[in-house]
Backbone and ligand atoms as CSV (ligand in chain L), in Angstrom:
chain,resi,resn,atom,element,x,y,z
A,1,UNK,N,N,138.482,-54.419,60.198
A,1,UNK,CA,C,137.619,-54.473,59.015
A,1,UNK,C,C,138.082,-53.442,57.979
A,2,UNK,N,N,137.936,-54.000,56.515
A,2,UNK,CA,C,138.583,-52.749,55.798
A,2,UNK,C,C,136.991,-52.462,55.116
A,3,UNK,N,N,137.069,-51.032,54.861
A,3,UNK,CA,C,136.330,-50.226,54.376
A,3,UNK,C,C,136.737,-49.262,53.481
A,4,UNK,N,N,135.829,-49.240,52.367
A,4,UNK,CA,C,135.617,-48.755,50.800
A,4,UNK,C,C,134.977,-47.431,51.503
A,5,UNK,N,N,135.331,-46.081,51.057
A,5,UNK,CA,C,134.649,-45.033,51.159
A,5,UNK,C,C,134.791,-44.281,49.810
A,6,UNK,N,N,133.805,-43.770,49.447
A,6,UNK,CA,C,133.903,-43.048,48.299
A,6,UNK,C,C,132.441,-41.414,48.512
A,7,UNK,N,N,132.851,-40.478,47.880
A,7,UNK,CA,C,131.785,-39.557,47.785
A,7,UNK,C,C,131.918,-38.824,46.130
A,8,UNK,N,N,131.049,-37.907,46.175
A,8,UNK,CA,C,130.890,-36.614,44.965
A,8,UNK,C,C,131.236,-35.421,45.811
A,9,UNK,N,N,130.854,-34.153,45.411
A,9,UNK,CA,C,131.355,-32.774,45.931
A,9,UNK,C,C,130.448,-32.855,47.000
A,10,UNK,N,N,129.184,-33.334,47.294
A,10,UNK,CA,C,128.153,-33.202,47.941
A,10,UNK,C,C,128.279,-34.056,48.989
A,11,UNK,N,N,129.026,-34.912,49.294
A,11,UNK,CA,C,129.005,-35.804,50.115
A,11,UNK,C,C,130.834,-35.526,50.682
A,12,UNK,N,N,131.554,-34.904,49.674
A,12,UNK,CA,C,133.108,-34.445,50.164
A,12,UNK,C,C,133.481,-34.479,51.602
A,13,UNK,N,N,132.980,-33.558,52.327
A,13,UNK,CA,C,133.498,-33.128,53.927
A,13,UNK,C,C,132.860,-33.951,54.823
A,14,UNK,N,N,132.060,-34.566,54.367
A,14,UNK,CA,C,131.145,-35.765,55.571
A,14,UNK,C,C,132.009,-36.689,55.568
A,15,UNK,N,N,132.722,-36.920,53.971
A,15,UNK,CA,C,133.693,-38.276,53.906
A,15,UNK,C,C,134.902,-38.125,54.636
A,16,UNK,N,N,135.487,-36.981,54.985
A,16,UNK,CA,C,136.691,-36.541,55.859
A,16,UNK,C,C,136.127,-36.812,57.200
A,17,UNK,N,N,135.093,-36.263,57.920
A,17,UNK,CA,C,134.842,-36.397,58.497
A,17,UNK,C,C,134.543,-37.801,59.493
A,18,UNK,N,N,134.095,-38.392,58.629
A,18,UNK,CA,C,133.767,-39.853,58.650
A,18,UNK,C,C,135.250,-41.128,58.578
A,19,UNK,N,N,135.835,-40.587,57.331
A,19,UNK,CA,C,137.125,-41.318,57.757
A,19,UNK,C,C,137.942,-40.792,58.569
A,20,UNK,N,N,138.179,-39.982,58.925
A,20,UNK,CA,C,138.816,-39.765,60.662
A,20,UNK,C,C,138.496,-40.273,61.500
A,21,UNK,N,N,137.368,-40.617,61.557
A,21,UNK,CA,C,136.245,-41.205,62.759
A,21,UNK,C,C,137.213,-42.691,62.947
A,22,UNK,N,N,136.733,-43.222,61.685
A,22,UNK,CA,C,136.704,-44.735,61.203
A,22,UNK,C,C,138.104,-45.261,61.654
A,23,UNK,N,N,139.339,-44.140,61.121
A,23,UNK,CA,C,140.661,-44.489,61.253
A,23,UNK,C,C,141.289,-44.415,62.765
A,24,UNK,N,N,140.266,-43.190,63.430
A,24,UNK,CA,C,140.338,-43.509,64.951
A,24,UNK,C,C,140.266,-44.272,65.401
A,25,UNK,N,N,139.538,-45.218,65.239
A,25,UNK,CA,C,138.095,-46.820,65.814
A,25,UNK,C,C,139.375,-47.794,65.291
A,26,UNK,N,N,140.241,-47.982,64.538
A,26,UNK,CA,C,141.409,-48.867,63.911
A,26,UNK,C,C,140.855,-49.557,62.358
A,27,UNK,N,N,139.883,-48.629,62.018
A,27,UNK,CA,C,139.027,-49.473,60.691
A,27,UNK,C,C,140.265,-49.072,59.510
A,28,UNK,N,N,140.443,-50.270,58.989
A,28,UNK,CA,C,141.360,-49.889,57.866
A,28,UNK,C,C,140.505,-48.944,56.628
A,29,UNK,N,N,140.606,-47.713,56.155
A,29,UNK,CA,C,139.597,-47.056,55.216
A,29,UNK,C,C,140.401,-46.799,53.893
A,30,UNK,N,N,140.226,-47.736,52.705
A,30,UNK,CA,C,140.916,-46.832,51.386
A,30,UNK,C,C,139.586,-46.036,51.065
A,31,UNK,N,N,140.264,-44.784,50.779
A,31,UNK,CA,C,139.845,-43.863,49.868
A,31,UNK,C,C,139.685,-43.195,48.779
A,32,UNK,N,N,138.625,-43.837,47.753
A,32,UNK,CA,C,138.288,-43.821,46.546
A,32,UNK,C,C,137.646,-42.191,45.759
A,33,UNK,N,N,138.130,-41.428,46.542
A,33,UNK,CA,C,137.895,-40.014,46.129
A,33,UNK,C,C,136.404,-39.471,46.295
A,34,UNK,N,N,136.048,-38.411,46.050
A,34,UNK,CA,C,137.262,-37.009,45.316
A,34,UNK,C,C,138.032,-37.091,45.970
A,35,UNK,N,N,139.228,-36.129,45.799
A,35,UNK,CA,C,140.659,-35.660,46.355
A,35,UNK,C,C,139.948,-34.081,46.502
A,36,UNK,N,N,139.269,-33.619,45.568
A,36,UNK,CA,C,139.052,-32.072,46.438
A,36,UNK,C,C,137.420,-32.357,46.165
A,37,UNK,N,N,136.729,-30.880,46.780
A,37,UNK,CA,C,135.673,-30.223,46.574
A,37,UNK,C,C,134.837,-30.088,45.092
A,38,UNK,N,N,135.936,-30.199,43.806
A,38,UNK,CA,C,135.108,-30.043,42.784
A,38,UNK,C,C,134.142,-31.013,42.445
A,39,UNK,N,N,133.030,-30.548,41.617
A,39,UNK,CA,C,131.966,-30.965,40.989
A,39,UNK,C,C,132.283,-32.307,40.560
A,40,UNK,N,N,132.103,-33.391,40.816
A,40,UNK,CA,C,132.132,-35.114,40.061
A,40,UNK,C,C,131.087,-35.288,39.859
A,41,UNK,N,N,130.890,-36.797,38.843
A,41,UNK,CA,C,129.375,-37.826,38.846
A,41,UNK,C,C,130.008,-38.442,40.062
A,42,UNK,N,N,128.829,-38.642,41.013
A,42,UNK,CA,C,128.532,-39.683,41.487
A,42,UNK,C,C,128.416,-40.966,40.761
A,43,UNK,N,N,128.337,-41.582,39.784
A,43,UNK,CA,C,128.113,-43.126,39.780
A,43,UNK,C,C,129.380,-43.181,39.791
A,44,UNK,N,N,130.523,-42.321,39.212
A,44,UNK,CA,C,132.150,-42.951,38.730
A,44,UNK,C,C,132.549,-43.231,40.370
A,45,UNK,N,N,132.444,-42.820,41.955
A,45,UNK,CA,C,132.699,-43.363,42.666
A,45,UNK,C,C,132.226,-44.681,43.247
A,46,UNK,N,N,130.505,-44.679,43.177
A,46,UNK,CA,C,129.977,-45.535,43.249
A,46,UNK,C,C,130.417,-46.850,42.846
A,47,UNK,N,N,130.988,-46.663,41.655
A,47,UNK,CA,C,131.479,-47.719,40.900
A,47,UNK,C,C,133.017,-48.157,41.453
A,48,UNK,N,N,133.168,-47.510,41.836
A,48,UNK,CA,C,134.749,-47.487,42.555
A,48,UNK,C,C,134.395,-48.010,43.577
A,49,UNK,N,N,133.656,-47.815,44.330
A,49,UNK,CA,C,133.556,-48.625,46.275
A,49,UNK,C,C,132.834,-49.743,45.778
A,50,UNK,N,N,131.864,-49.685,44.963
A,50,UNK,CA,C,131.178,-51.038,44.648
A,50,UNK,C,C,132.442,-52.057,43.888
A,51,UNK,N,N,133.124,-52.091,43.416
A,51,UNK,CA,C,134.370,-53.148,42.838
A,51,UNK,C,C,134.417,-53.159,43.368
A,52,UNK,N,N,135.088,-52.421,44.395
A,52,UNK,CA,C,135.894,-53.337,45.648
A,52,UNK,C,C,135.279,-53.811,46.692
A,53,UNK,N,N,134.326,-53.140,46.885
A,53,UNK,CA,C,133.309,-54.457,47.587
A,53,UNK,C,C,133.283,-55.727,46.939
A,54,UNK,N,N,133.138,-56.180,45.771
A,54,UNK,CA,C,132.880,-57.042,45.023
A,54,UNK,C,C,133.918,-57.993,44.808
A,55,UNK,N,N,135.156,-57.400,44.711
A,55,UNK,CA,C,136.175,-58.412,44.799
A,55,UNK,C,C,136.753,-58.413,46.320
A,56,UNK,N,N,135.994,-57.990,47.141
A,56,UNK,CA,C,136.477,-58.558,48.394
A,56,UNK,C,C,137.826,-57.956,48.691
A,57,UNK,N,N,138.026,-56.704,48.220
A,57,UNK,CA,C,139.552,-55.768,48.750
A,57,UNK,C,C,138.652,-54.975,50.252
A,58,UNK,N,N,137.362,-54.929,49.771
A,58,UNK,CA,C,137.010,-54.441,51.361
A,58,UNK,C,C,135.715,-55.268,51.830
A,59,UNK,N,N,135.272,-54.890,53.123
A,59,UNK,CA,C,134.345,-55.872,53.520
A,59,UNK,C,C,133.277,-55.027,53.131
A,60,UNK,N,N,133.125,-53.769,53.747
A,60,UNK,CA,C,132.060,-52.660,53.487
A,60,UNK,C,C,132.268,-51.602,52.796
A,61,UNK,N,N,131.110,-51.364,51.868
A,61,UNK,CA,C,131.861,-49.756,51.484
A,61,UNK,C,C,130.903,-48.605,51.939
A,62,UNK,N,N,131.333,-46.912,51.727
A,62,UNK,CA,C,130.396,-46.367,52.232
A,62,UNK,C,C,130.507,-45.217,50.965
A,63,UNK,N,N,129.411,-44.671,51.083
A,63,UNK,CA,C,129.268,-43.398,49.842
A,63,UNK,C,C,128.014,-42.548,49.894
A,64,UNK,N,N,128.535,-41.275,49.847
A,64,UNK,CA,C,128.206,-40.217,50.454
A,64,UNK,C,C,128.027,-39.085,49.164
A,65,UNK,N,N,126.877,-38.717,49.261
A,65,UNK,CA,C,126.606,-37.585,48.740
A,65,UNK,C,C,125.489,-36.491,49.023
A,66,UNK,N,N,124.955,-35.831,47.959
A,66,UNK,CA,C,124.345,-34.889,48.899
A,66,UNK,C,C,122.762,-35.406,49.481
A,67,UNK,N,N,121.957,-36.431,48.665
A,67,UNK,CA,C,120.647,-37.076,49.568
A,67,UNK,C,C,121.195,-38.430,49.854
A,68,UNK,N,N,122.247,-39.021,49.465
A,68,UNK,CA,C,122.575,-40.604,49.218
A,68,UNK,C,C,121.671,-41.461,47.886
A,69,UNK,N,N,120.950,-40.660,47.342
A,69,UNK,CA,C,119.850,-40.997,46.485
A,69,UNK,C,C,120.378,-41.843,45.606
A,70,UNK,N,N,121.185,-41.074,44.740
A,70,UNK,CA,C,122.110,-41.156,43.591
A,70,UNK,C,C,123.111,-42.198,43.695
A,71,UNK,N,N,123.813,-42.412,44.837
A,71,UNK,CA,C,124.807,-43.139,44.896
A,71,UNK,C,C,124.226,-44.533,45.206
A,72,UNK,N,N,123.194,-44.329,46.304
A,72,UNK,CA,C,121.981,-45.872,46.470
A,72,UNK,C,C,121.582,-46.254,44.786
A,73,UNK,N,N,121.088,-45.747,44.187
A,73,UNK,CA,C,120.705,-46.256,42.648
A,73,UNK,C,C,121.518,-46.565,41.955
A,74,UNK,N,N,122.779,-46.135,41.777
A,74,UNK,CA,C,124.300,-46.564,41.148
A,74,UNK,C,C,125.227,-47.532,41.538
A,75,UNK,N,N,125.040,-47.547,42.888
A,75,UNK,CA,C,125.922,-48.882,43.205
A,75,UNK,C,C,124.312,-49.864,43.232
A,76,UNK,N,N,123.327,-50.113,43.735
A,76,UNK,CA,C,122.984,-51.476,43.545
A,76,UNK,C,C,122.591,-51.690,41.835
A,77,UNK,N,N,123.396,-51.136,40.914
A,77,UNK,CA,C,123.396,-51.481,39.592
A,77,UNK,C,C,124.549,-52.441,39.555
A,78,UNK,N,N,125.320,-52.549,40.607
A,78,UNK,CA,C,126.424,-53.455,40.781
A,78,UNK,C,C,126.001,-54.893,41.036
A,79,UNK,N,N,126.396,-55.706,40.427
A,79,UNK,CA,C,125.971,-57.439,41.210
A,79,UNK,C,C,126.975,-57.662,42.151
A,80,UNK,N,N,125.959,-58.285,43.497
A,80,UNK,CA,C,126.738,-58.530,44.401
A,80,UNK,C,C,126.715,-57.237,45.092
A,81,UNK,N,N,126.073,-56.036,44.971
A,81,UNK,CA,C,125.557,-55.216,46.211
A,81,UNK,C,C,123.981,-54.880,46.486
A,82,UNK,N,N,124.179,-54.755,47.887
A,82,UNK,CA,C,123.227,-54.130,48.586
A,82,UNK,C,C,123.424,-53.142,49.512
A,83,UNK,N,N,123.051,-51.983,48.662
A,83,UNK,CA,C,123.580,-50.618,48.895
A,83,UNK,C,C,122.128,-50.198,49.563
A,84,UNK,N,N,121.991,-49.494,51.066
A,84,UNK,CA,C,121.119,-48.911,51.707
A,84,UNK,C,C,121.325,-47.629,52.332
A,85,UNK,N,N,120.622,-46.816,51.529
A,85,UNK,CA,C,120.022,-45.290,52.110
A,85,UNK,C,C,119.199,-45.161,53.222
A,86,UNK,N,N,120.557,-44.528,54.044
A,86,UNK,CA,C,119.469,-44.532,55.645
A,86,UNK,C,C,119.887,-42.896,56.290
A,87,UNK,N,N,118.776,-43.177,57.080
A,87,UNK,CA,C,118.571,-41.724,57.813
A,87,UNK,C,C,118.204,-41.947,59.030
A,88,UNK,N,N,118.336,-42.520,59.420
A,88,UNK,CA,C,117.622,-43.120,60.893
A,88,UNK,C,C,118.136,-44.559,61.637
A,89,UNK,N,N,118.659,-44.449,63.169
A,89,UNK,CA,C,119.215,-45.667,63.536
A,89,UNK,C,C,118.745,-47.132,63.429
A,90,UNK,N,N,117.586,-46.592,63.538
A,90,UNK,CA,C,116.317,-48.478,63.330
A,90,UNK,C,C,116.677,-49.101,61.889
A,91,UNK,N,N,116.728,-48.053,60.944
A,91,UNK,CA,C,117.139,-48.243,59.335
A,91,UNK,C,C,118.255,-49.297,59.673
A,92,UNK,N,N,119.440,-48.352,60.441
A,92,UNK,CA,C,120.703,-48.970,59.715
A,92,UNK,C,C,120.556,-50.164,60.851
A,93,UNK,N,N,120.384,-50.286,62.030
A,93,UNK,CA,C,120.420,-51.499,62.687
A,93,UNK,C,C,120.067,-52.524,61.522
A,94,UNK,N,N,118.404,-52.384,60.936
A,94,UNK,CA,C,117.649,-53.340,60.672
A,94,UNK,C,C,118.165,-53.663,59.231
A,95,UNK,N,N,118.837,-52.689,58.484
A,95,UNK,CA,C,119.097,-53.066,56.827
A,95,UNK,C,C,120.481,-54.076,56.724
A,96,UNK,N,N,121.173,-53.894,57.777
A,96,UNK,CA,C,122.448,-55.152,58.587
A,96,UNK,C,C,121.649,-56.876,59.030
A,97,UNK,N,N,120.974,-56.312,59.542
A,97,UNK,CA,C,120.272,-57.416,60.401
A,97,UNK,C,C,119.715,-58.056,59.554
A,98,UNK,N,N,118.530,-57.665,58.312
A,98,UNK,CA,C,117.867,-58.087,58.014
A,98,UNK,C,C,118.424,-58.353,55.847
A,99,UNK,N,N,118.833,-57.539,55.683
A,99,UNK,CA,C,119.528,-56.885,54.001
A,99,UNK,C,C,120.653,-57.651,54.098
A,100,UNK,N,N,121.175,-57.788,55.285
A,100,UNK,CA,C,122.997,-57.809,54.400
A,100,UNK,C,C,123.571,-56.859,53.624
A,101,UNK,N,N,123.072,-55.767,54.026
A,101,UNK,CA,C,123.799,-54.501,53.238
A,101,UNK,C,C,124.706,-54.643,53.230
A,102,UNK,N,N,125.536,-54.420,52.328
A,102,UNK,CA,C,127.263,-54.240,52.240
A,102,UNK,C,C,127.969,-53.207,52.094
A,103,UNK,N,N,126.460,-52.065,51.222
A,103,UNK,CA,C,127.048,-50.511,51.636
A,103,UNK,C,C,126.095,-49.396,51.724
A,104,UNK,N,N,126.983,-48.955,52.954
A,104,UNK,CA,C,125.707,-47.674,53.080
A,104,UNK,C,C,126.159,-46.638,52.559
A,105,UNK,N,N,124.796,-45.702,52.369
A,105,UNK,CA,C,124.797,-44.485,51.536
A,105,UNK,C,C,123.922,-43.728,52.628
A,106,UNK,N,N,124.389,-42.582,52.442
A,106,UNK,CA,C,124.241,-41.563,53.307
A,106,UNK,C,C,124.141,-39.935,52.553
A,107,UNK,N,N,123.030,-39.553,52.519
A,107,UNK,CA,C,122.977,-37.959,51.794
A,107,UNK,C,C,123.420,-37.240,52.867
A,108,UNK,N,N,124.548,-36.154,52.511
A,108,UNK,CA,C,125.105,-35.118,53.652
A,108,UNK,C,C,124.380,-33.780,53.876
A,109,UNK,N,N,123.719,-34.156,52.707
A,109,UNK,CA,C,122.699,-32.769,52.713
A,109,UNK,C,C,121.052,-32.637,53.680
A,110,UNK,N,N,121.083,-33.731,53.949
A,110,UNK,CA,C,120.197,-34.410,54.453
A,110,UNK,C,C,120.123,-34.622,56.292
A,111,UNK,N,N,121.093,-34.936,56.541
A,111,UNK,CA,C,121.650,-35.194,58.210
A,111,UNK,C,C,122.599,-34.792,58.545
A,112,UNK,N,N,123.224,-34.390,59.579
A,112,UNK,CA,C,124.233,-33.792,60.117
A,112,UNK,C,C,125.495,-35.371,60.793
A,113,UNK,N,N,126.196,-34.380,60.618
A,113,UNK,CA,C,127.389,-34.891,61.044
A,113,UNK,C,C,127.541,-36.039,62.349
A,114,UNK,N,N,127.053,-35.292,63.163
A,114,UNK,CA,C,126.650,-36.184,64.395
A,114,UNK,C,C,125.977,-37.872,64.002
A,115,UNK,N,N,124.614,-37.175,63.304
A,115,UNK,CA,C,124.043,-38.277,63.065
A,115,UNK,C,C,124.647,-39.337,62.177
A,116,UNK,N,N,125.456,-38.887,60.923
A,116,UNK,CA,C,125.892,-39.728,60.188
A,116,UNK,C,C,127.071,-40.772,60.657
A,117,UNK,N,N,127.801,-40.144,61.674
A,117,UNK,CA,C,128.916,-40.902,62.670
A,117,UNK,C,C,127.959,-41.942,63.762
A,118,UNK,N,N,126.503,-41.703,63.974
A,118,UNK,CA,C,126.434,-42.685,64.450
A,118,UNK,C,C,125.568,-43.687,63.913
A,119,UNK,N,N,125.145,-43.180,62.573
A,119,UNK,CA,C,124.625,-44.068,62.164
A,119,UNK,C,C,125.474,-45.326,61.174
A,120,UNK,N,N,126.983,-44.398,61.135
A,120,UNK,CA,C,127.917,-45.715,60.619
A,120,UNK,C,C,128.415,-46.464,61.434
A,121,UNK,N,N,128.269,-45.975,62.723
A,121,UNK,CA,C,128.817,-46.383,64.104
A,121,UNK,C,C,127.576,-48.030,63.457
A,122,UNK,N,N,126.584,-47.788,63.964
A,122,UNK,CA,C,125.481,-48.581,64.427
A,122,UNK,C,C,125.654,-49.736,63.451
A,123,UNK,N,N,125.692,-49.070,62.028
A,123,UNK,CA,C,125.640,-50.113,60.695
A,123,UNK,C,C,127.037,-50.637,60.474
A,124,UNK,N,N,128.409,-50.168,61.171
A,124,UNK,CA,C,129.347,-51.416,61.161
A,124,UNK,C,C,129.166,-52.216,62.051
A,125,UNK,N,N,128.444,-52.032,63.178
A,125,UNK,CA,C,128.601,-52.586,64.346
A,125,UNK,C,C,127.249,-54.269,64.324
A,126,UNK,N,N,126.595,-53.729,62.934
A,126,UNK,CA,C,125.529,-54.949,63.434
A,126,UNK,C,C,125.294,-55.806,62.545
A,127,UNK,N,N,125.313,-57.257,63.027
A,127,UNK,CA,C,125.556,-57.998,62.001
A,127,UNK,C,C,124.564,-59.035,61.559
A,128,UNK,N,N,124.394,-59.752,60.275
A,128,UNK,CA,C,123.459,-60.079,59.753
A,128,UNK,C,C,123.003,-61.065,60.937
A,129,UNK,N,N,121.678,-61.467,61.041
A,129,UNK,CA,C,120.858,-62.004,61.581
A,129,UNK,C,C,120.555,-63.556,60.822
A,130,UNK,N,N,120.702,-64.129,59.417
A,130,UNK,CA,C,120.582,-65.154,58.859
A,130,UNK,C,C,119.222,-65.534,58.893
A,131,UNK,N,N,119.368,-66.839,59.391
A,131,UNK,CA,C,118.117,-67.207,59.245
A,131,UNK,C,C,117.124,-67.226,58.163
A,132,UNK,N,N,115.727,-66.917,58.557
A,132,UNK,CA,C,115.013,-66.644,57.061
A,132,UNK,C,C,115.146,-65.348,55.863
A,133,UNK,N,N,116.095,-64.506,57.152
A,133,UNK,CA,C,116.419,-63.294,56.497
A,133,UNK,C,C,117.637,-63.603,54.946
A,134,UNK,N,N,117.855,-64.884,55.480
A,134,UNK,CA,C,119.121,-65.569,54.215
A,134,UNK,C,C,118.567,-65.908,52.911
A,135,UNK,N,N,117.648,-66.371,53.247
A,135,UNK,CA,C,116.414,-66.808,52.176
A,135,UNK,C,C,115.909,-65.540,50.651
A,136,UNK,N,N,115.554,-64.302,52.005
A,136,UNK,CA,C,115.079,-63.306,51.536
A,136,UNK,C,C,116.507,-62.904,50.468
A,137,UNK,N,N,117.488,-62.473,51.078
A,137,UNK,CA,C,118.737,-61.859,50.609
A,137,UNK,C,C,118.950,-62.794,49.312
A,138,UNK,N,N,118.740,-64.118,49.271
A,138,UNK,CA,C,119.071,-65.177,48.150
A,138,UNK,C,C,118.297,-64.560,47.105
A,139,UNK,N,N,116.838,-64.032,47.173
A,139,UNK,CA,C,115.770,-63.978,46.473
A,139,UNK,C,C,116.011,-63.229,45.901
A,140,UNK,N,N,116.723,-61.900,46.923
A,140,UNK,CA,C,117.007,-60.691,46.418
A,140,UNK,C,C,117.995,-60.650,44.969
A,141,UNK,N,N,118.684,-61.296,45.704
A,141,UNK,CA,C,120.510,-61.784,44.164
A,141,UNK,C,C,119.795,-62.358,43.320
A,142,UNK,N,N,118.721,-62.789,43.232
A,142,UNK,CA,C,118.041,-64.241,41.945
A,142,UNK,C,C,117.752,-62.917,41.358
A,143,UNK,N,N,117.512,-61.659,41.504
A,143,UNK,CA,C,117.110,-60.409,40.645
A,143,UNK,C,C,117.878,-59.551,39.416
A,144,UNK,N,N,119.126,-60.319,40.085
A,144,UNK,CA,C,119.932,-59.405,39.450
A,144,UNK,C,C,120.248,-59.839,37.966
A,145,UNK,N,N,120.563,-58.542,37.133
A,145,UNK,CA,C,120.971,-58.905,35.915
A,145,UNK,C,C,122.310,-59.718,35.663
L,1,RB5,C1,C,124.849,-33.290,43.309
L,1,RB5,O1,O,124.431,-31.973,43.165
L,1,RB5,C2,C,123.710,-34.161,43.781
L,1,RB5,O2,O,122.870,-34.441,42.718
L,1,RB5,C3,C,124.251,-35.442,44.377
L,1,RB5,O3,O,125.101,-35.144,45.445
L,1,RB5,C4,C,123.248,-36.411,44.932
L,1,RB5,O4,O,122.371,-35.806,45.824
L,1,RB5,C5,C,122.540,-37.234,43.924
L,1,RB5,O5,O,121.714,-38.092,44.226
């Protein structure tokens, strides 16, 4: 599976962290920056993992900053995402299962390291459920600008 990762300064070392993980597991990961620690906007990455989600260069993207707040509100300004802020495993099981999320967001300031490896663990690993949940997700896209 290829995967979109992108962060701000605030989300920086979770994203190292995280793509090591990913590149361990055999996940193909481009990396849409930062390149260092300094101060960025968050939406200019956002906007970067969300394209390429969008044209289908990756399947998932992920983006990281310091609550995930910021980057959740900036990419689903994108058509054609559903970007989910999670903190908790039931979240990310159920926002797969039930959303069709396509990318998660994750505040680093917020959860630790541990947790965030398994909560991307959980949310690549689970897959949409369909059904009436397809319906919902349709309803959802009829929203968009
Ligand atoms: C940056 O200081 C911070 O605002 C950003 O990482 C994020 O939390 C925004 O939602």
């Amino acid at each position: 599976m290829k995967i979109a990762i992108g962060s701000d300064h605030g989300g920086f070392e979770l994203k190292a962290y995280l793509k090591s993980m990913l590149v361990e597991k055999g996940y193909q990961v481009t990396d849409f920056g930062p390149d260092t620690s300094d101060s960025v906007d968050y939406p200019v990455y956002a906007k970067k993992v969300a394209a390429a989600v969008v044209a289908g260069e990756a399947e998932r993207g992920i983006l990281l900053c310091g609550t995930g707040i910021g980057m959740s509100i900036a990419a689903n300004k994108i058509n054609g995402i559903r970007a989910s802020l999670v903190h908790d495993s039931f979240s990310a099981h159920a926002t797969r299962e039930h959303n069709d999320a396509n990318i998660l967001c994750l505040g680093a300031r917020v959860i630790g390291v541990e947790l965030a490896k398994e909560l991307t663990n959980i949310w690549l690993q689970t897959e949409f459920q369909g059904g009436r949940h397809a319906k919902r997700v349709a309803q959802m896209m009829e929203l968009e600008g």
